[in-house]
NUGUTI-940179 format. One line per field, with one value per residue (C-alpha): residue number from 1; residue in three letters; x, y, z. Coordinates in nm, 3 decimals, decimal comma, always signed. Each point is the difference from the previous one (the first is absolute). Example, Ala and Ser with C-alpha at 12.3 -4.5 7.8 and 13.67 -1.06 7.14 Angstrom:
// residues 2
seq <- 1;2 $
type <- ALA;SER $
u <- +1,230;+0,137 $
v <- -0,450;+0,344 $
w <- +0,780;-0,066 $
//
This chain:
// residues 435
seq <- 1;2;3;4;5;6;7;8;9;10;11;12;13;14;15;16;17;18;19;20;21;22;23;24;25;26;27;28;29;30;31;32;33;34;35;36;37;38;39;40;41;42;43;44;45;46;47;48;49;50;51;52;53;54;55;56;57;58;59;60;61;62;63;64;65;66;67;68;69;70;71;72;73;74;75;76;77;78;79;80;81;82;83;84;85;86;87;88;89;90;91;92;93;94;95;96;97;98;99;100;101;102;103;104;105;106;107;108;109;110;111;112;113;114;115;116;117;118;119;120;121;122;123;124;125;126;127;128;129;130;131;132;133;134;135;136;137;138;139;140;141;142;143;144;145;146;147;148;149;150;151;152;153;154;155;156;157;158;159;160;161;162;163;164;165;166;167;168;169;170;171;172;173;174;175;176;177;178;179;180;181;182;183;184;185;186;187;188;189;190;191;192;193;194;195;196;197;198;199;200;201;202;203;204;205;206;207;208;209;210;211;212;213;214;215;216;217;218;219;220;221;222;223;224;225;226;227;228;229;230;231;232;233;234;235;236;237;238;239;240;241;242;243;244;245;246;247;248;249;250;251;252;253;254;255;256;257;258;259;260;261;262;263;264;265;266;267;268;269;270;271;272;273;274;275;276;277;278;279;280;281;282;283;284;285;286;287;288;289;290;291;292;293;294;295;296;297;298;299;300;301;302;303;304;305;306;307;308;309;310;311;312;313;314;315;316;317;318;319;320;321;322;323;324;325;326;327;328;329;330;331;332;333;334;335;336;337;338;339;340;341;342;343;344;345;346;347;348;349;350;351;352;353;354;355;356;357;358;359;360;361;362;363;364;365;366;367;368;369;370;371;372;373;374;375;376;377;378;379;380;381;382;383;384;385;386;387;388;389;390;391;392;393;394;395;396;397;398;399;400;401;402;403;404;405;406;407;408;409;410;411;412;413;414;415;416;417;418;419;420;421;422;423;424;425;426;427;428;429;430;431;432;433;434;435 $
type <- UNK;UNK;UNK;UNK;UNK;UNK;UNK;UNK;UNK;UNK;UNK;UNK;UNK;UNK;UNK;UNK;UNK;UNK;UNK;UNK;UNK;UNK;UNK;UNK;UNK;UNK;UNK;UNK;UNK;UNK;UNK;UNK;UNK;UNK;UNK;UNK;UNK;UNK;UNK;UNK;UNK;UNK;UNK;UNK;UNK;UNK;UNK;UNK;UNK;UNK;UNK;UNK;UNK;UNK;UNK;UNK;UNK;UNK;UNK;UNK;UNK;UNK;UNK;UNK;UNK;UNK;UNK;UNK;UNK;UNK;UNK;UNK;UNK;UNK;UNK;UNK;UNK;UNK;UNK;UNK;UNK;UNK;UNK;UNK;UNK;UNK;UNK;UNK;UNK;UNK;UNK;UNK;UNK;UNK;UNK;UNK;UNK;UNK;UNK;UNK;UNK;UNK;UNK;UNK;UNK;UNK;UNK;UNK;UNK;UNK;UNK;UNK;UNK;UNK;UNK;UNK;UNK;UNK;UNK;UNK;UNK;UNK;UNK;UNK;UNK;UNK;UNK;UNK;UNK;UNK;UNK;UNK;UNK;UNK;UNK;UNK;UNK;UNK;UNK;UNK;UNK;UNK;UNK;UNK;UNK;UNK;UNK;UNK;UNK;UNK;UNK;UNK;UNK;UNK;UNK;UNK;UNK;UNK;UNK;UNK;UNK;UNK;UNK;UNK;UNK;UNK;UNK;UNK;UNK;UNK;UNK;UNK;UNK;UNK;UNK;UNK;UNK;UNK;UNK;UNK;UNK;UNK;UNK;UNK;UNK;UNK;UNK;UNK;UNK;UNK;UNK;UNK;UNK;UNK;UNK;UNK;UNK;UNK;UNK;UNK;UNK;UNK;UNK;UNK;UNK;UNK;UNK;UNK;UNK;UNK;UNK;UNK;UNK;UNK;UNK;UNK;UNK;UNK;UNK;UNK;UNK;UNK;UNK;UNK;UNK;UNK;UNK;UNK;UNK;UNK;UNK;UNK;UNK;UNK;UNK;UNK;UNK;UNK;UNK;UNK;UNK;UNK;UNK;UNK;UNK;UNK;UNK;UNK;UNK;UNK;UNK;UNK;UNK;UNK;UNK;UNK;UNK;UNK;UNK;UNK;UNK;UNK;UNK;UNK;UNK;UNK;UNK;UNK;UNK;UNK;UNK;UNK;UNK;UNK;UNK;UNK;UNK;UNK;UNK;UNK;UNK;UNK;UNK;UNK;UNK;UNK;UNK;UNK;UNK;UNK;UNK;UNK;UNK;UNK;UNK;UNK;UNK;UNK;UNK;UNK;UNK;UNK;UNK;UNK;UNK;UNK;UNK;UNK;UNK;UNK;UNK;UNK;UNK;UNK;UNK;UNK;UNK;UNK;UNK;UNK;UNK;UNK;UNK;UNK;UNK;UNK;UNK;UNK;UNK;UNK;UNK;UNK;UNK;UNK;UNK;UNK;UNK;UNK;UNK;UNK;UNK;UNK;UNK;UNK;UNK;UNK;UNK;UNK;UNK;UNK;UNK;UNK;UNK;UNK;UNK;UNK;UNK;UNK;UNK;UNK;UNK;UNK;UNK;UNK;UNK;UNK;UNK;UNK;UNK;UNK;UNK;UNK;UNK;UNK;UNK;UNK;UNK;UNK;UNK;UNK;UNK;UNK;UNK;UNK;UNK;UNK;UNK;UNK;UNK;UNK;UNK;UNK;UNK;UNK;UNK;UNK;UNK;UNK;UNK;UNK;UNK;UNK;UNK;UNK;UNK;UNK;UNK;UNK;UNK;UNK;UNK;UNK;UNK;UNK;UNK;UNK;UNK;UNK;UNK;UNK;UNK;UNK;UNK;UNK;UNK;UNK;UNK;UNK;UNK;UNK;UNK;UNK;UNK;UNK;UNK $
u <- +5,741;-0,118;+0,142;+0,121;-0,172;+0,212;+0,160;-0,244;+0,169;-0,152;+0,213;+0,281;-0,006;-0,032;+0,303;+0,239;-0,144;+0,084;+0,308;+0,084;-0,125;+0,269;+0,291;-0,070;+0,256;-0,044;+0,291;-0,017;+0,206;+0,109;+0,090;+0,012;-0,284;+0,202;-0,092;+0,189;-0,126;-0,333;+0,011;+0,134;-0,372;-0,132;+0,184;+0,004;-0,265;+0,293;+0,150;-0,309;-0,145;+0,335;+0,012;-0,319;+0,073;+0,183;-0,230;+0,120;-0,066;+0,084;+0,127;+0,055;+0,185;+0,104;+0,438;+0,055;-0,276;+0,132;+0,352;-0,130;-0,257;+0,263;+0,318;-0,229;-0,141;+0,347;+0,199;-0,274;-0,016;-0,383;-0,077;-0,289;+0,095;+0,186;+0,142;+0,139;+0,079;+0,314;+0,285;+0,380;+0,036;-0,207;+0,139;+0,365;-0,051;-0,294;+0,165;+0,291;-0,173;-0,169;-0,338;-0,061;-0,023;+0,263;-0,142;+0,318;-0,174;-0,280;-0,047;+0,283;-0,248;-0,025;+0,302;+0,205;+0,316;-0,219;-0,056;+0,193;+0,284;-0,029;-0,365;+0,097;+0,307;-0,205;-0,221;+0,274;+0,198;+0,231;-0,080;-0,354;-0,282;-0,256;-0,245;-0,139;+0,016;-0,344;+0,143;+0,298;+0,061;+0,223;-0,079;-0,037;-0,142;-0,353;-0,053;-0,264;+0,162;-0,230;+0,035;+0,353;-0,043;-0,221;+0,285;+0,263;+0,204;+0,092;+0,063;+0,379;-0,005;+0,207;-0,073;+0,158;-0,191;+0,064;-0,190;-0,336;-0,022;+0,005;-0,248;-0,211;+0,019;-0,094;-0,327;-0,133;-0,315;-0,175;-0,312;-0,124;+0,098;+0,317;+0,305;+0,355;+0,109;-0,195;+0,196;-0,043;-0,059;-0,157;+0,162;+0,153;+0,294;-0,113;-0,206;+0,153;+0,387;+0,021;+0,005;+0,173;+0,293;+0,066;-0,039;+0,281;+0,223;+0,034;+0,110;+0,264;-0,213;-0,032;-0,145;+0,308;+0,370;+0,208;+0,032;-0,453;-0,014;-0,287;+0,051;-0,291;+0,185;+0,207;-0,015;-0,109;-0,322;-0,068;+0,063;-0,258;-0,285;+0,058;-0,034;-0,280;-0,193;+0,079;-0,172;-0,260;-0,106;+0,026;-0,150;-0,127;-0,360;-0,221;+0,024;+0,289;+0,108;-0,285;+0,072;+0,173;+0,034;-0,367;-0,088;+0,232;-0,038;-0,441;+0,197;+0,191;-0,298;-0,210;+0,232;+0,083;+0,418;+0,267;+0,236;-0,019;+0,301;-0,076;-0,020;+0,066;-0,311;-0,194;+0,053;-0,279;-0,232;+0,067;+0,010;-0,324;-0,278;-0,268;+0,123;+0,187;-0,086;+0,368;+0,123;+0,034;+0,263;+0,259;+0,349;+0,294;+0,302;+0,246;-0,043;+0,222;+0,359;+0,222;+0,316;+0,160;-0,043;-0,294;-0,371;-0,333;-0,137;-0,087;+0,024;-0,316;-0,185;-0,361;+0,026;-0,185;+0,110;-0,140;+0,009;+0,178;-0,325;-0,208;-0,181;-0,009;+0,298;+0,016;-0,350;+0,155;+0,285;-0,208;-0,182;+0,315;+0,142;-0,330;+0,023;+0,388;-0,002;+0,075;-0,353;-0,141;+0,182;-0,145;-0,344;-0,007;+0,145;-0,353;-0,252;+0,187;+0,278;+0,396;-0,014;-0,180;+0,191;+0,189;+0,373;+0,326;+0,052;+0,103;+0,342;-0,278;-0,259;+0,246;+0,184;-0,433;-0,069;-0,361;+0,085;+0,304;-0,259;-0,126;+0,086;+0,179;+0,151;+0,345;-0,031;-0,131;+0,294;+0,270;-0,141;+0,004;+0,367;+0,139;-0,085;+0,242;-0,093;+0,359;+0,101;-0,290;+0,166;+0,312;+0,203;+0,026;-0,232;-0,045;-0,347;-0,156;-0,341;-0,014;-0,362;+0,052;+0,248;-0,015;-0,012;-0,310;-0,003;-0,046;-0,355;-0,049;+0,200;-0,052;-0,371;+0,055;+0,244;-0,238;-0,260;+0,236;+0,041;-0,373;-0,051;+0,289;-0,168;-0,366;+0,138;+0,002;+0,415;+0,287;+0,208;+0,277;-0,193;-0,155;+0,434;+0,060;-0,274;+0,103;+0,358;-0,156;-0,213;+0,197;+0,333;-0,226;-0,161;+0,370;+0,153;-0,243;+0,012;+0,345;+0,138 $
v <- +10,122;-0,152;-0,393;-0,130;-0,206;-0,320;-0,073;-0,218;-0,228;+0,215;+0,293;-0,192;-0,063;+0,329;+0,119;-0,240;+0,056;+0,401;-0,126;-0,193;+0,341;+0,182;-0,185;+0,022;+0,214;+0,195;+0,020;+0,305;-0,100;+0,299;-0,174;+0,074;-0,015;-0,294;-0,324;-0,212;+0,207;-0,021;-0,382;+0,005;+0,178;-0,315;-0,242;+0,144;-0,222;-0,249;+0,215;+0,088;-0,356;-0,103;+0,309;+0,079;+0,250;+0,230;+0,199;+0,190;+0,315;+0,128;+0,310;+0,008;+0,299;+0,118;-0,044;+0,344;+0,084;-0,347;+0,187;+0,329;-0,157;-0,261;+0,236;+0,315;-0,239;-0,229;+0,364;+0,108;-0,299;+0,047;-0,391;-0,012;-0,355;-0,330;-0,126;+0,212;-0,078;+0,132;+0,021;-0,067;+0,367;+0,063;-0,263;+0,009;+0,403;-0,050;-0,333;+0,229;+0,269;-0,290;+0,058;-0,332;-0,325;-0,262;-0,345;-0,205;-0,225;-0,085;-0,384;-0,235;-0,190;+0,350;-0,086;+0,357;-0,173;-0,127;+0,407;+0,095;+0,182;+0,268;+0,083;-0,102;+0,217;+0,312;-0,049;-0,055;+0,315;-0,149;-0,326;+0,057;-0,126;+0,348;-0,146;-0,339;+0,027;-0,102;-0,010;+0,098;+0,134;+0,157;+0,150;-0,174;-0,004;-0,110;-0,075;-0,115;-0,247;-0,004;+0,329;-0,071;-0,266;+0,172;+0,294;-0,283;+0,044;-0,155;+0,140;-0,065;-0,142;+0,260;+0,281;+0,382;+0,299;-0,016;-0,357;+0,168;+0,356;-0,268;-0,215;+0,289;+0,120;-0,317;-0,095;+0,356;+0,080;+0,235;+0,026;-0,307;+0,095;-0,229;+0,144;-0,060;+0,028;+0,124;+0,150;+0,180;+0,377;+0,088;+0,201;-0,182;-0,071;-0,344;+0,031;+0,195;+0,004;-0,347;-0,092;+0,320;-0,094;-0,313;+0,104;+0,268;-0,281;-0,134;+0,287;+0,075;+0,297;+0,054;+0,186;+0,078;+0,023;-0,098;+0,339;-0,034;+0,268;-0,039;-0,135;+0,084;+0,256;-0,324;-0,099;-0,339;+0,120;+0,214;-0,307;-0,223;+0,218;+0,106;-0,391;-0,031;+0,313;-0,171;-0,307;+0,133;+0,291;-0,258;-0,373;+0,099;+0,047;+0,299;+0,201;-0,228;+0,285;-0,154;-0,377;-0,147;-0,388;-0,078;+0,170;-0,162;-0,308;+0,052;+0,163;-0,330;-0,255;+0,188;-0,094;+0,328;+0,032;-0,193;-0,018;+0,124;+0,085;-0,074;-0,147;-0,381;-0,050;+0,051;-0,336;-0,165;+0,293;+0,019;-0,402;-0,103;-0,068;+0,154;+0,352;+0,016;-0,024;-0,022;-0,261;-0,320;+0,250;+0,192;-0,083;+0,124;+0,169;+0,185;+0,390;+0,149;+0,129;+0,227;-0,199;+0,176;-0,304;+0,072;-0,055;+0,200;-0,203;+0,072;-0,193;+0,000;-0,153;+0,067;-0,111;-0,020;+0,240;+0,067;+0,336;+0,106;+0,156;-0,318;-0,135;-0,340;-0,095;-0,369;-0,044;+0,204;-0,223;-0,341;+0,182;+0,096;-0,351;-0,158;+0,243;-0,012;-0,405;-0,332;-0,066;+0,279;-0,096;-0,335;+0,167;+0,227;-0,276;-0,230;+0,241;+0,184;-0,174;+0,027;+0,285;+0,232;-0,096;+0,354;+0,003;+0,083;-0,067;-0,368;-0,193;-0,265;+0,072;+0,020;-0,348;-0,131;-0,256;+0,170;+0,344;-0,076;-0,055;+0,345;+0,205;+0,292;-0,176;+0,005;+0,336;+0,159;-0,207;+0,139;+0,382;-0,020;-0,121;+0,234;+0,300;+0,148;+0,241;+0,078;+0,063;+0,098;+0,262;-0,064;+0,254;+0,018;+0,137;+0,084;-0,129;-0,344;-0,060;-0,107;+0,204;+0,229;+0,147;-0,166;+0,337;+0,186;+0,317;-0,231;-0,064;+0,421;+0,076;-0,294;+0,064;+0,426;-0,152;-0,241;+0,258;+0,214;-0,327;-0,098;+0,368;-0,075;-0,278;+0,172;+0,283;+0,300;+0,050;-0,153;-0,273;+0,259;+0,264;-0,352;-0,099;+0,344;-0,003;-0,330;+0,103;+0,352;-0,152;-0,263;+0,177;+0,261;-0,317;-0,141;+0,330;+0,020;-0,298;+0,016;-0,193 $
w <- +15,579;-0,301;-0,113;-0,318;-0,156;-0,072;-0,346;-0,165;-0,328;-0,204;+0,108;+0,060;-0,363;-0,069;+0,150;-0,116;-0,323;+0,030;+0,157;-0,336;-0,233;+0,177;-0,056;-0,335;-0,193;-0,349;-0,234;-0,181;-0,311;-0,292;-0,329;-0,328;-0,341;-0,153;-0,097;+0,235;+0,271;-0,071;-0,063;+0,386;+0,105;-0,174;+0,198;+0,293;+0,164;+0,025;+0,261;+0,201;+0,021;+0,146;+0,206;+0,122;+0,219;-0,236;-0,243;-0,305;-0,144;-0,309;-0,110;-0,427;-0,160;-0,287;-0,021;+0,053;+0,252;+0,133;+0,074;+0,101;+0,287;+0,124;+0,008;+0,180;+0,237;+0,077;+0,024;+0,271;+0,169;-0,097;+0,097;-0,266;-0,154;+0,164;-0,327;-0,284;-0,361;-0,063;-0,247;-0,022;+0,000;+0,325;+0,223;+0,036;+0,071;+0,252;+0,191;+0,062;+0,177;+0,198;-0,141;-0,101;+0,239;-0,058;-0,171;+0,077;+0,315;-0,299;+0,004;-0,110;-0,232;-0,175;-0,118;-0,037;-0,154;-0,333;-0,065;-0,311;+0,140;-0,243;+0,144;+0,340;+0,053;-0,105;+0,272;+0,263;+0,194;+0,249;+0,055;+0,021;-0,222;-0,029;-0,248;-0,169;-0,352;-0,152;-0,364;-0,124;-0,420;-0,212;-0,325;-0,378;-0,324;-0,069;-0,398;-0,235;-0,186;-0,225;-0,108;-0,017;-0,196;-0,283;-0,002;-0,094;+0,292;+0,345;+0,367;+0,087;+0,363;+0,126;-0,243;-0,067;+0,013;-0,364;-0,023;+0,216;-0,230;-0,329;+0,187;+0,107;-0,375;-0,194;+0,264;+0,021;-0,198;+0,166;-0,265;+0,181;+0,336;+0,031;+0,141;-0,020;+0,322;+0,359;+0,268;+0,348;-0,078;+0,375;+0,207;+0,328;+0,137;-0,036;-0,349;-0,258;+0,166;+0,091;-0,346;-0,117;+0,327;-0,141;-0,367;+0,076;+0,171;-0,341;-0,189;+0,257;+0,185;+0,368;+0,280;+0,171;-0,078;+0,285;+0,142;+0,051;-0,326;-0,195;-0,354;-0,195;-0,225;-0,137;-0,353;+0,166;+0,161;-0,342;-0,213;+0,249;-0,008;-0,397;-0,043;+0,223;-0,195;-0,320;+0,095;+0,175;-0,248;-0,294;+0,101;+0,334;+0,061;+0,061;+0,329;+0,160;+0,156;+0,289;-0,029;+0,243;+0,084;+0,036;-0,300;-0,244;+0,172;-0,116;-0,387;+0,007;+0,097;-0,307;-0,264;-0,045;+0,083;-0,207;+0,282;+0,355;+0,236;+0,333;+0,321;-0,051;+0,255;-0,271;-0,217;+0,192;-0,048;-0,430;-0,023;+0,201;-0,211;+0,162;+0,014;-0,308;-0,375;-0,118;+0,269;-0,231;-0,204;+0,276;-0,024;+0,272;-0,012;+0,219;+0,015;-0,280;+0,043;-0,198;-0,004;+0,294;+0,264;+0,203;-0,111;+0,056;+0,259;+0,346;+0,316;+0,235;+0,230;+0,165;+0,341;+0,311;+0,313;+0,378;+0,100;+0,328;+0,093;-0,042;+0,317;-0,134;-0,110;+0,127;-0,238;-0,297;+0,007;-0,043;-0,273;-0,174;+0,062;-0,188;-0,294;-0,108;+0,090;-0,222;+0,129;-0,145;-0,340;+0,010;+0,061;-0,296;-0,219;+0,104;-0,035;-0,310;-0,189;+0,082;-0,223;+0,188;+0,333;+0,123;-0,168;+0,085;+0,358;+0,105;-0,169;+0,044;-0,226;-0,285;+0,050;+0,017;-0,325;-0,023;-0,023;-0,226;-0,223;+0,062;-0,379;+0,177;+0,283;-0,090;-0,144;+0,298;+0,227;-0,262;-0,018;+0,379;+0,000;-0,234;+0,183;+0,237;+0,291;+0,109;-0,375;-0,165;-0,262;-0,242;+0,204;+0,354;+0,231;+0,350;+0,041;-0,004;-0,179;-0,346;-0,079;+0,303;+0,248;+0,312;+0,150;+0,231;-0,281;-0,284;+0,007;+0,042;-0,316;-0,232;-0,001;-0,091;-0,275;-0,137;-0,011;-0,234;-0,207;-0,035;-0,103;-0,278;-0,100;-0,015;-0,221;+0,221;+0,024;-0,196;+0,121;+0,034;+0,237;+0,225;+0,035;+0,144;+0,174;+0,163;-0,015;+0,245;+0,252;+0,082;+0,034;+0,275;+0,165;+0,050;+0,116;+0,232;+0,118;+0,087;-0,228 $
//
């Protein structure tokens, strides 16, 4: 029989410190290419000093790969990531089928009564709280004014689609690589047809009449993307049949676009000095309507989500508690300027003297409120979603109909064979669906 030898301090030592490298847990955390996100990366040391027993690891995509990796792998119950960036459109479908954990026993200092209750109640099925919004936006106008000044003319605060083709018109000059207006020509469900969704809203077009029909052979949807063409083809730039947000947003910080529509997010990106050459000269406005009530803006928030299949859910919750908090506001603001601090989320941020200051605060906070998820369209509609339909099929058929749109928009059909297109594949999708 052979004895062991006793535990000397040295391998006492070593044991509790193996003991200590196994209770260490890794957050695998999916999120999305944009600035804000990445800016969280940056700052994440905050959370790990205060939580050393949590580690993070990163996983960066792409939107649409984003939306492809996260849906296959929550649908699959895959349990490759702990924390999920996720939209408006994902979460109310997902929490229902219980594929998301509930955040309503987060902290009461996280304070989940100072969420705007726009962003807030698209995030909640039933009582429950799915995901944290990280920022919340809507859509607006981004102008040079100084373009707009040297054309003799001025953005109305709450301009027609008639104010933005005249705009687009007297700022383009294309000779020197200026254009009149940039706009989302990628195909996605979330690129191209978020802005095209709300564009549509305006001119009175929808997805679905009452009776779940499809609607693209309306003289709405026809008038919407022969409006969109005619901007695009005249004061648009070069191959925007493959920009999307991040690619205007890079157009924009060149000096190259008169105006941009887009995600009100990106006011901090077009005004901060250091990225942008045009950011001493942008000017705001609310996304354009037609004079039928309802304007082209969208309603959306990125938010933070735990997967049902996560094996760390306790840990993803402190994470997601640090990233969406007043503390993490207050953070950003020191190390970058109130400007820069995520938008759109907390009544809190917008009633704050500093970020009053802020050029496109109130236009972000009044974009945001005049969006409506339950009525998104002029007529009535048996869907909620003001750039989507809150509905599973959605994401399946708005990314084959903004592939026939891109292709309208790159020159290789005409606007009328991409509407029957549309009008096709989504009546088959529907049908067999059920619907």
């Amino acid at each position: 029989m052979r004895l062991k030898a006793p535990l000397t301090m040295a391998s006492m030592v070593a044991l509790a410190t193996a003991g200590f490298a196994q209770a260490e847990t890794t957050l695998t955390i999916a999120t999305v290419n944009n600035g804000d996100m990445i800016r969280m990366q940056g700052l994440a040391e905050d959370f790990t000093s205060k939580n050393p027993d949590i580690k993070l690891e990163w996983v960066t995509l792409e939107e649409n790969v984003l939306r492809q990796r996260v849906t296959q792998d929550i649908a699959a119950k895959g349990g490759q990531f702990d924390v999920m960036t996720i939209g408006t459109y994902e979460v109310p479908i997902w929490g229902a089928q219980n594929w998301l954990v509930s955040l309503n026993d987060l902290p009461a200092e996280w304070d989940a009564d100072d969420i705007l209750p726009a962003i807030r109640g698209g995030l909640t099925i039933d009582g429950e709280l799915y995901a944290a919004p990280f920022y919340g936006e809507s859509s607006m106008v981004m102008y040079r004014r100084d373009l707009m000044e040297a054309a003799g003319l001025e953005m109305p605060d709450e301009p027609t689609w008639a104010d933005i083709e005249k705009a687009a018109a007297a700022m383009n000059d294309k000779e020197n690589e200026v254009y009149g207006i940039c706009l989302r020509g990628k195909a996605g469900w979330g690129e191209n047809m978020a802005f095209l969704t709300a564009m549509a809203n305006s001119f009175g077009g929808r997805w679905f009449d009452e009776d779940w029909k499809a609607q693209f052979d309306s003289p709405e949807w026809k008038t919407t993307l022969d409006t969109y063409m005619n901007l695009m083809n005249n004061y648009g730039p070069p191959g925007a049949s493959t920009n999307g947000f991040n690619e205007n947003l890079s157009l924009f910080q060149q000096g190259k676009c008169g105006m941009w529509i887009d995600a009100t997010v990106a006011a901090s990106f077009v005004t901060n000095p250091e990225d942008s050459t045009v950011a001493d000269k942008v000017g705001f406005a609310l996304a354009a309507d037609n004079g039928l009530g309802k304007r082209g803006n969208w309603l959306w928030a990125w938010s933070l989500g735990i997967p049902a299949g996560s094996d760390a859910t306790e840990e993803a919750k402190k994470f997601i508690a640090w990233a969406t908090s007043k503390e993490y506001t207050a953070l950003v603001a020191a190390s970058e300027g109130w400007a820069n601090v995520p938008p759109g989320t907390r009544t809190s941020l917008y009633e704050n003297p500093e970020y009053q200051k802020v050029p496109f605060a109130e236009m972000t906070l009044r974009s945001i409120n005049s969006a409506d998820p339950n009525e998104p369209t002029v007529d009535p509609v048996p869907y909620t979603g003001v750039q989507f339909v809150a509905i599973p099929e959605f994401a399946g058929i708005a990314t084959q109909v903004g592939q026939e749109f891109s292709a309208a928009l790159a020159g290789q059909q005409s606007v009328d064979e991409a509407l029957a297109k549309a009008q096709a594949l989504t009546t088959d999708e529907m049908e067999a669906a059920g619907y």
